[in-house]
N, C-alpha and C positions, 0 to 999 in steps of 0.2 A: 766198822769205823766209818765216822760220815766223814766224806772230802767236801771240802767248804767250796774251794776255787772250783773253777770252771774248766772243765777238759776242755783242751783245745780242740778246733773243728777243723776239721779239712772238707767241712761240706761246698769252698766256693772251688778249691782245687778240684774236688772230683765234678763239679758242673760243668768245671773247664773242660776237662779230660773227656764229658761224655758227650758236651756240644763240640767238641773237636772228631771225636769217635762219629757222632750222628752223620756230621759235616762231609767227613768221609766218605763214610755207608753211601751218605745219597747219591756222591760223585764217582764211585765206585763202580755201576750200575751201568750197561751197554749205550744207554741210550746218552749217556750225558760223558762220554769216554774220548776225549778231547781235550785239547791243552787248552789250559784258564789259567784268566790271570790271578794267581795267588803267590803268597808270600812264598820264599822256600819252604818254611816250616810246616805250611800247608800241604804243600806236595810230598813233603817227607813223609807226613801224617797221612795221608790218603795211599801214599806207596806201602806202607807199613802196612795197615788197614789193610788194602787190596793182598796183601801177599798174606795177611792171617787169614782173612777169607779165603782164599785160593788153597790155603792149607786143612782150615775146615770143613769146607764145602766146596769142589771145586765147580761144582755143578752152576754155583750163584756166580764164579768167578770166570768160567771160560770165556764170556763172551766178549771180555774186553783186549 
């Protein structure tokens, strides 16, 4: 069966999600492990981040 419409795209949501993830990652990291100023939602995102890391690899996570 051919579908004529067009499946919806969640491609801007996951760009969000991975530039929010990236965003993270990099502040996550010893050298940059200090309070900034970001939004809450930010820090939420980077605490979440920092503790799955910490859960995967605690090795990348000790040093903050």
């Amino acid at each position: 069966m051919i579908f004529a419409g067009k499946a919806p795209s969640n491609t801007s949501t996951l760009m969000k999600f991975y530039s929010l993830l990236l965003y993270s990652l990099l502040f996550s990291f010893p050298f940059l492990c200090h309070p900034l100023p970001l939004p809450s939602y930010l820090h939420h995102t980077i605490n979440l981040t920092h503790s799955l890391l910490a859960a995967s690899n605690p090795s990348l996570a000790n040093n903050c």
